[in-house]
N, C-alpha and C positions, 0 to 999 in steps of 0.2 A: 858355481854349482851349489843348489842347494841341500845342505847336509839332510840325507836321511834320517826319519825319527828311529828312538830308540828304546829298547825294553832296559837297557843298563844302566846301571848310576839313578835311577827313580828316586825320588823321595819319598812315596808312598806307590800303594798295588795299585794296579792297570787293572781295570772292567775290561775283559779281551771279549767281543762277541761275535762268538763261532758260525760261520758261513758255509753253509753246506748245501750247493745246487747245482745244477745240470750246467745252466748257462749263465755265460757273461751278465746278461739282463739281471736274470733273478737275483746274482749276486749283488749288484747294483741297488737296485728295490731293495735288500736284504741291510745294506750296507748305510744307507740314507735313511731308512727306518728308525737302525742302531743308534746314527749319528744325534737323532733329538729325543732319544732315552739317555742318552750318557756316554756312552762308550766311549772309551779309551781308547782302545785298541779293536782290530779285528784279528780271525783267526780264519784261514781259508784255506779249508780242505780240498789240495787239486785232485787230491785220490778220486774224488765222490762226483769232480767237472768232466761233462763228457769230452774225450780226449779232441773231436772238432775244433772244440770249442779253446782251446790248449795252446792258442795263436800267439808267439809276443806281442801283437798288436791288441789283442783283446783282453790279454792279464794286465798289461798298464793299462787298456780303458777303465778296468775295473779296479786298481789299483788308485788310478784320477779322482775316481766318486769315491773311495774311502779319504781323501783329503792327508793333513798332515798327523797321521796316525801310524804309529807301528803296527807292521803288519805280519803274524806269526804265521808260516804256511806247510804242511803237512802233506808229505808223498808218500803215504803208507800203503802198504802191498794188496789193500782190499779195493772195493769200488771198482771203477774201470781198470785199476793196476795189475791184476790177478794176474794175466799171461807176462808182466813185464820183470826181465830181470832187478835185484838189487844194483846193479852197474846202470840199467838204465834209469831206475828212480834218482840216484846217486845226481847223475849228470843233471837228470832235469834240474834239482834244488841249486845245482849251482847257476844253471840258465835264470831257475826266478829269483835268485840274487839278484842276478846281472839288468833283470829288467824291474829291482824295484821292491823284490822281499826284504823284510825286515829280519827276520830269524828264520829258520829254517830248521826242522826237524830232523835229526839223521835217528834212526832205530840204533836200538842200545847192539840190536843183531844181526845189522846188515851185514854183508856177506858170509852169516851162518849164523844159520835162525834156531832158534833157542826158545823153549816154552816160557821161559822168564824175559823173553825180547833182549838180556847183554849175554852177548858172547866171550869167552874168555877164550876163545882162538887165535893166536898170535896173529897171523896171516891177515885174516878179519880185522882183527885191534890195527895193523900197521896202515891198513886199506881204511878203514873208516879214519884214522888220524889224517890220511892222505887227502877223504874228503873233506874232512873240517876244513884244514887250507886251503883246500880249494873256495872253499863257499867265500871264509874272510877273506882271499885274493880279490874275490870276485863285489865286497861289500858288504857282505850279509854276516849276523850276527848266527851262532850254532845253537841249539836245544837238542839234548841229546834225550832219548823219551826211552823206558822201558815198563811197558803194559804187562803187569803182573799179575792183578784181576784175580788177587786173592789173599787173604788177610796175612801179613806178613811182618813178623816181627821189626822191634826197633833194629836191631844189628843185623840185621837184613838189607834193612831199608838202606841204613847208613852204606853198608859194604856198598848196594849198587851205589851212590848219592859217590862216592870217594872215589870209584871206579870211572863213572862218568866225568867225573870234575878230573881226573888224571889224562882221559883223551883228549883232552882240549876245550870241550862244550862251553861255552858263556853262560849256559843254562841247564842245570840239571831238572830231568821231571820222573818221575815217577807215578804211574797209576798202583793203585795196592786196591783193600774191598774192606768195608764193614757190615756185618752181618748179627751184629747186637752190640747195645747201649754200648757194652764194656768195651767192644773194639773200636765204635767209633769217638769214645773217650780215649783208648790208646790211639787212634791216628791223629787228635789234637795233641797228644804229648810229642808223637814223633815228630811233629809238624814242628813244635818248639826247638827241639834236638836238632834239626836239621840247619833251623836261624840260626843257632849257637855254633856250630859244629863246622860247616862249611864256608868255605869262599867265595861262592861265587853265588848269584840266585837261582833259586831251584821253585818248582811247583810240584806239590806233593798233595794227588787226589785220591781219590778212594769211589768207589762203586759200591753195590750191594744194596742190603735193603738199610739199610742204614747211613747212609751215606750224604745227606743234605745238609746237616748244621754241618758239616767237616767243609762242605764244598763251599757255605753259605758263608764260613765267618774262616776258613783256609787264610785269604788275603791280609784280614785283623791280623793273623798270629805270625806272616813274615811271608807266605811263600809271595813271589814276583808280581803274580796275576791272579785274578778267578776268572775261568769260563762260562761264559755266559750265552743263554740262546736269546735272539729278539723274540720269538714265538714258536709255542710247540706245533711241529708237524711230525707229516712221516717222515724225516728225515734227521730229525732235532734229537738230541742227545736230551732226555728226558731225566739223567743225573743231575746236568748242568742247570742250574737256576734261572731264572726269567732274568733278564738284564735291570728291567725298571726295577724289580723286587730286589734285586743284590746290592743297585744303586743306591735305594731309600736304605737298607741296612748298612753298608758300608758309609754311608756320610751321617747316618744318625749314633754310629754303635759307639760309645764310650769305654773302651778297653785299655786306656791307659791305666797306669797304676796310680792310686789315689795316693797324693800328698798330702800331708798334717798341716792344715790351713792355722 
């Protein structure tokens, strides 16, 4: 059998570029696009695919056209998920393990939602550990995600980052916000703190109106991946940078540290 690609053990950040459509097709189109800009990786928002469309047989067609690329995929409680339980999101990510996800998102809040998305609910913590091993039973790597979506100190940041990496995740992520020069200067520092600081890879984004060089040059400073759109729509996360634009930046950006020739 052939081994699964993987976000782990990288030698450098993954171009992940984000998939966000109704159907199998569009995803497709979306996906083959990406492939002759650059991409690395994709990211595929089931939340956003309408549930029809949610066949095992149609997430591997679309899983086929993304090729030998790690594939990051997100059940979050919006889009068509609204009326579904966390027990039911839960189960699906371990089913798209099963046919073929690469990582998989579990909420920092699943089973008791919290304005900061981590729960510190015993109950909840023992239930989402229970689903990490399910997902790695099942194949699939974990990213544990808490959308914060507001400018949040360093020791903030880390607490969740320590929290996360304690349930088992393989991947810690955090959203936070930048809302002037001076935070989106402190969310490149935190970005460094968090290379140095933790074990495992983590993706540490930021929103607001300040938010682009963080997202633009994130990947330079240690997190795992940037996310990236093939092209803006209504659909398209208009944080996330152009893929060909992030591409040409990341393979041209000289951010090593200079040695005494």
């Amino acid at each position: 059998m052939q081994q699964k690609p993987t976000f782990l053990g990288q030698n450098k950040p993954l171009l992940c570029c984000m998939v966000i459509t109704e159907t199998a097709d569009q995803a497709i189109i979306t996906a083959r696009n990406a492939a002759f800009e650059g991409a690395d990786a994709y990211g595929y928002q089931i939340c956003r695919m309408d549930p029809t469309q949610r066949s095992e047989e149609e997430i591997k067609r679309v899983l086929r056209y993304m090729g030998n690329r790690p594939v990051y995929m997100t059940n979050y409680r919006h889009g068509f998920n609204k009326e579904k339980s966390d027990e039911q999101l839960g189960d699906e990510l371990v089913d798209l393990a099963k046919w073929g996800a690469t990582l998989c998102d579990v909420m920092g809040d699943y089973y008791h939602r919290e304005e900061n998305e981590l729960t510190m609910d015993a109950a909840a913590i023992d239930k989402q550990r229970r689903l990490i091993d399910r997902i790695h039973e099942a194949g699939g790597e974990v990213l544990m995600s808490s959308h914060v979506l507001k400018y949040t100190p360093a020791e903030e940041v880390l607490r969740i980052a320590f929290e996360q990496q304690k349930r088992g995740a393989d991947v810690v992520k955090i959203v936070t916000a930048g809302n002037s020069v001076e935070e989106e200067m402190e969310n490149l520092r935190i970005t460094t703190l968090l290379k140095k600081e933790l074990d495992i890879p983590f993706l540490f984004l930021s929103g607001g109106t300040h938010c682009r060089f963080h997202r633009m040059i994130g990947p330079a400073l240690g997190c795992v991946m940037g996310l990236c759109v093939q092209q803006y729509d209504a659909r398209s996360s208009k944080d996330q940078p152009l893929l060909r634009a992030a591409r040409a930046v990341l393979d041209n950006f000289d951010y090593l540290p200079k040695e005494r020739l």
